[in-house]
C-alpha positions in Angstrom: 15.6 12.3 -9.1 17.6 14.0 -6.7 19.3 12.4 -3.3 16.8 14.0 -0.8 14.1 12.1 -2.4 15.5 8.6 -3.0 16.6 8.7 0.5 12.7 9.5 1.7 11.3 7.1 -1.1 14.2 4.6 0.8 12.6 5.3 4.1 9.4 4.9 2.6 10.1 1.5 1.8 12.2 0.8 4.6 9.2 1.3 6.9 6.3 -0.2 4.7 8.8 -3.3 4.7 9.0 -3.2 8.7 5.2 -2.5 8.8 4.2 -5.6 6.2 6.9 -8.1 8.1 5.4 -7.1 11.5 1.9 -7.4 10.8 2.9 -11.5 9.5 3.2 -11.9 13.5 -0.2 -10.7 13.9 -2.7 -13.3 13.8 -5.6 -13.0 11.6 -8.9 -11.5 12.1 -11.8 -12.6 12.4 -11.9 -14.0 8.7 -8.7 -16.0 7.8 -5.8 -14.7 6.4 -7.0 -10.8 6.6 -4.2 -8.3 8.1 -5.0 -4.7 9.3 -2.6 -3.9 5.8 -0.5 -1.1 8.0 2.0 -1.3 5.2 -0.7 0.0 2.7 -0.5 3.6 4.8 2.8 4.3 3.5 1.8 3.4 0.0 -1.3 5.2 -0.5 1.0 8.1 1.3 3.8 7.8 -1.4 0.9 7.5 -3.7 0.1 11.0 -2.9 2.9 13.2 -2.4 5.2 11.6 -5.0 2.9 9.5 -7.6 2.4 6.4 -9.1 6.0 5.3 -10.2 7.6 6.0 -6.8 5.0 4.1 -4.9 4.6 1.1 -7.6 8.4 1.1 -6.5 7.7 1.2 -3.2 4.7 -1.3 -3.4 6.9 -3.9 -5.2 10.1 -4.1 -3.1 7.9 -3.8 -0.2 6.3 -7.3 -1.4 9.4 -9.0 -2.2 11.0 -7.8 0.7 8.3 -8.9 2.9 8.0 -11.8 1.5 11.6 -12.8 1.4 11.7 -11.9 4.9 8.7 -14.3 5.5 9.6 -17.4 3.5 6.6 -16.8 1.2 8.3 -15.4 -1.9 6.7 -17.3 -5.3 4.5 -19.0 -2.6 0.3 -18.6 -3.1 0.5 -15.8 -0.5 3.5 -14.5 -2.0 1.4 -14.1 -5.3 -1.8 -13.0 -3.9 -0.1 -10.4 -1.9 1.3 -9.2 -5.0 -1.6 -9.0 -6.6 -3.2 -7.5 -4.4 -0.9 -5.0 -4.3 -0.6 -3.8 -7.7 -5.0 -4.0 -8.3 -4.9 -1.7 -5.1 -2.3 0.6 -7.0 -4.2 1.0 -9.8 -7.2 1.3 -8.7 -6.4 4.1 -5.9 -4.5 5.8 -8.8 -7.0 5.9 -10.9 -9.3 7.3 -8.0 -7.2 9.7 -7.3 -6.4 11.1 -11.0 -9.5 11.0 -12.4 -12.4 10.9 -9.6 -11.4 14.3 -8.5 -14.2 15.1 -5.9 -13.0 11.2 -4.0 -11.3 12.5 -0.8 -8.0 9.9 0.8 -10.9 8.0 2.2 -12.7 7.1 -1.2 -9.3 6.5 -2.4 -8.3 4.1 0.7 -12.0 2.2 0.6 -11.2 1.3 -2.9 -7.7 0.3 -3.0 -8.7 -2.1 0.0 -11.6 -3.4 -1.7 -9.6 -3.8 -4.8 -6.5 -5.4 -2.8 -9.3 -8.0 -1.9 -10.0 -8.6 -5.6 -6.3 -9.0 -6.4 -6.0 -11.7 -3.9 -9.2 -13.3 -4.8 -8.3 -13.4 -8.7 -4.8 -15.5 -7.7 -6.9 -17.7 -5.6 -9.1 -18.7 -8.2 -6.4 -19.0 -10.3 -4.3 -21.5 -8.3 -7.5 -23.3 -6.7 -9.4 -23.4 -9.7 -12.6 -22.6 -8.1 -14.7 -19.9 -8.3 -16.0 -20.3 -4.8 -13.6 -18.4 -3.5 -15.4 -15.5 -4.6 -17.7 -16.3 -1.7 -15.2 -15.2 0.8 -15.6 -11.5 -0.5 -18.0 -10.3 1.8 -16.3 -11.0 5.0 -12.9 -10.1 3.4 -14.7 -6.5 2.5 -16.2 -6.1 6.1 -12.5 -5.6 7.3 -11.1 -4.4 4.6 -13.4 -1.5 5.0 -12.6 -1.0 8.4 -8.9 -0.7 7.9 -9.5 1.2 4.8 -10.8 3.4 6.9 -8.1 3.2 9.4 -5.2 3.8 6.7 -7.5 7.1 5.2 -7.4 8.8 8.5 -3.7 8.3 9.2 -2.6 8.9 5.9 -5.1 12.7 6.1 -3.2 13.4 9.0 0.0 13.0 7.8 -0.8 14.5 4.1 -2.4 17.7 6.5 0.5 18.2 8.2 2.4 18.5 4.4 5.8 17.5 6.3 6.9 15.8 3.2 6.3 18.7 0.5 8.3 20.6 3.6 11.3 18.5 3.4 10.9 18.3 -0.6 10.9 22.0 -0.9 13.6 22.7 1.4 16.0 21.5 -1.3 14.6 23.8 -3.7 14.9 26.6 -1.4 18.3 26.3 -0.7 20.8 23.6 -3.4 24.0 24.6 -1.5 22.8 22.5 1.9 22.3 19.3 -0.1 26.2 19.5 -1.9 29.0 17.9 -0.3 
């Protein structure tokens, strides 16, 4: 891996960490404990212009960052977050590898759908009730919306292919990169 690209995948993280720890001052929607998920634009973003290993790295230290930051680490939240996190990986991964004719918004719509899931599963787990599954629906009416909202920024950006730019710059020309 060279230097320019840890140092992006370092900013990547750097703001998805600044974006999940500012959204914890937010106060919840309209439904309890949802958050617009800013944060997930700078996964799905790595998820696209570098792949699933670089943003599962991202995703990761972003949560345990986050939640460090927080007070929440190996806390309920702390796990469903994570959770969360990783089913939204997947599953946007998977979208985006094999369900070739999904566009970014498909691919958003699902991994905040999914993220939904991921939480849901931990807190069944902990609670041991399943009627936490009832809380789906109104956790998928705003995850949809700010699926929605992460899709369009993350086209924008993706359009604009300012990344693959500063990728293929060090391609073009080795020397500049050497001390």
């Amino acid at each position: 891996m060279s230097v320019r690209k840890m140092t992006l995948l370092a900013m990547m993280m750097a703001l998805a960490v600044a974006l999940g720890y500012a959204e914890s001052f937010i106060p919840s929607f309209w439904v309890p404990g949802t958050k617009p998920g800013l944060a997930n634009m700078v996964i799905l973003l790595c998820l696209v212009e570098f792949g699933f290993f670089e943003a599962l790295l991202v995703n990761l230290g972003r949560v345990l960052l986050v939640g460090a930051l927080t007070g929440t680490v190996f806390q309920m939240g702390f796990y469903m977050s994570a959770a969360g996190a990783l089913l939204s990986l997947i599953i946007m991964w998977i979208g985006l590898r094999y369900l070739k004719k999904l566009t970014l918004y498909g691919v958003s719509l699902l991994g905040a759908l999914a993220h939904d899931g991921g939480q849901l599963l931990v807190g069944w787990a902990f609670l041991g009730n399943p009627g936490v599954f009832y809380y789906f629906p109104f956790m998928a009416l705003i995850s949809l919306a700010t699926g929605f909202f992460v899709a369009f920024v993350v086209t924008r950006i993706v359009k604009t292919g300012i990344l693959k730019r500063i990728l293929s710059e060090e391609k073009q020309n080795p020397k500049a990169v050497k001390p």
